[in-house]
N, C-alpha and C positions, 0 to 999 in steps of 0.2 A: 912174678911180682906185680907184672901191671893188671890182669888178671883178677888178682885179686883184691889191687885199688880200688876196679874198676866194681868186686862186688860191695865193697866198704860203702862205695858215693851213693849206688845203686839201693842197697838197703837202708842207709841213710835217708836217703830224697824218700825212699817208700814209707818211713816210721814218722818222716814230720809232715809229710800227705797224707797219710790216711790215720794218722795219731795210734800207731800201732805202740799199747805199750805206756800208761801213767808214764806224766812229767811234773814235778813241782809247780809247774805255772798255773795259771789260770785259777778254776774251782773246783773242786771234787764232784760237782754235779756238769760241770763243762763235760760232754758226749767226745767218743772215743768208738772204732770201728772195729767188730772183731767177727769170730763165724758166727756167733748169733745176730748178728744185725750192731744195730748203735745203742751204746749202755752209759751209764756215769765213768767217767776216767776213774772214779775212786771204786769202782768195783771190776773192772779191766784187772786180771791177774795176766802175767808175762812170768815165763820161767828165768829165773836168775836176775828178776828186775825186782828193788824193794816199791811196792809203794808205799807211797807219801802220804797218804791219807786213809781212813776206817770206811769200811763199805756203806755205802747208803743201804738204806734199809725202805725197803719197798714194802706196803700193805697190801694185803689180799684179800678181798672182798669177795663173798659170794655169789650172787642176784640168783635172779630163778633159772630153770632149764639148767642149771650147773653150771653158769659161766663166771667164770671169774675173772677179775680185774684186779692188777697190780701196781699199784701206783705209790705218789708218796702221799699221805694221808695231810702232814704236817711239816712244815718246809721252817728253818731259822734262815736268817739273815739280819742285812744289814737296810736302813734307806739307801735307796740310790742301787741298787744291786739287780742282775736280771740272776734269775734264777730258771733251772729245767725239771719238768716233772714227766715222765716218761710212763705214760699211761700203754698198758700192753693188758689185750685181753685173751682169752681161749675158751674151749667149752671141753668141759670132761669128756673123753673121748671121741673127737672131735676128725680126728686122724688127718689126714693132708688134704679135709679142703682149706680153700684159700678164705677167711672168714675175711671179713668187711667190718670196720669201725668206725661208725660216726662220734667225734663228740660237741656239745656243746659247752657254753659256761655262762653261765647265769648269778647275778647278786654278790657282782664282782664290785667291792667296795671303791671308792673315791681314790686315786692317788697308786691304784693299785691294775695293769692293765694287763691280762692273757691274750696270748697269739696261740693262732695251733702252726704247728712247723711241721716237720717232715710225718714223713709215714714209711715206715719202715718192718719190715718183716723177723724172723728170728726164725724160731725152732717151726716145724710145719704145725700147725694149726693155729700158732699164736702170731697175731697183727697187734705191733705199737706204734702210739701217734706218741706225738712230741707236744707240748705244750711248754711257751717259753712266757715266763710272767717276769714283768717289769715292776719293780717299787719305786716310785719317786723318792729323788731326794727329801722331799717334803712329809712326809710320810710320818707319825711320830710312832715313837715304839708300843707296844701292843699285840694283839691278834687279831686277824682279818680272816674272815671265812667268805668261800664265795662256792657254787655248787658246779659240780661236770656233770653233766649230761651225758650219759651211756644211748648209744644205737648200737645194738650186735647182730648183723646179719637183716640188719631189715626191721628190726623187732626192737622196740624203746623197752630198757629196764629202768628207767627212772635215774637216779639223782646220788651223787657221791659228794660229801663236801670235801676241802682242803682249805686248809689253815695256815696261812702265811704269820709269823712270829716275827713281829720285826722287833730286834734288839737294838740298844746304843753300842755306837759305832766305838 
């Protein structure tokens, strides 16, 4: 019996450390730890867990040399809200090197501001960066576009935009 207390705390402490497993809290785009690396808690499946929210849906972008980039194209929210856009690139057959991502962001609107955040690994040839965008409170509803700057491998492919939606609260 203690045994098996002691697995209960044990996988416990482990699922609200490393967010194994969607919870109702937070946001569906709040990041969550699994074997591919860090993804949206709302696209995080667990056997015998429901979740709580519909998958985000990531865009796929071509560029040249076959690399594509997956990201969210078009983000809703609210003012006042940080939101995550989880940019991951690869190159068609690309096999287990370790590719390298740079991005930038540019004509990033007023009242609207991008961090880049972790860097983080997944499947072998794909590398994704974290990009966490801030909406002011002040913000008024509409769309805001601002562009990502791709680097893959050393090599600049130019320019992706993404479209921040802000809705009334």
């Amino acid at each position: 019996m203690r045994r098996l207390a002691t697995i209960i705390i044990l996988t416990t402490a482990l699922t609200l450390t490393f967010g194994c497993g969607p919870v109702a809290t937070g946001q569906p785009d709040d990041l969550t730890y699994g074997p591919g690396g860090f993804t949206y808690k709302a696209n995080f499946q667990q056997q015998g867990v429901r979740n709580p929210w519909p998958p985000i849906i990531s865009k796929d972008v071509v560029l040249a040399d076959n690399i594509t980039i997956s990201y969210r194209a078009e983000i809703e929210t609210r003012a006042g809200e940080i939101r995550n856009n989880i940019v991951a690139a690869r190159k068609a057959g690309g096999g287990h090197e370790n590719p390298e991502l740079n991005l930038s962001v540019s004509n990033v609107p007023a009242g609207i501001e991008v961090k880049e955040g972790e860097e983080g690994g997944g499947l072998p040839g794909t590398v994704k960066h974290l990009l966490i965008i801030e909406i002011s409170k002040d913000v008024k509803p509409g769309e805001y576009t601002f562009d990502i700057g791709i680097e893959f491998n050393g090599k600049d492919y130019g320019k992706i935009p993404c479209t921040i939606k802000v809705v009334k609260s």
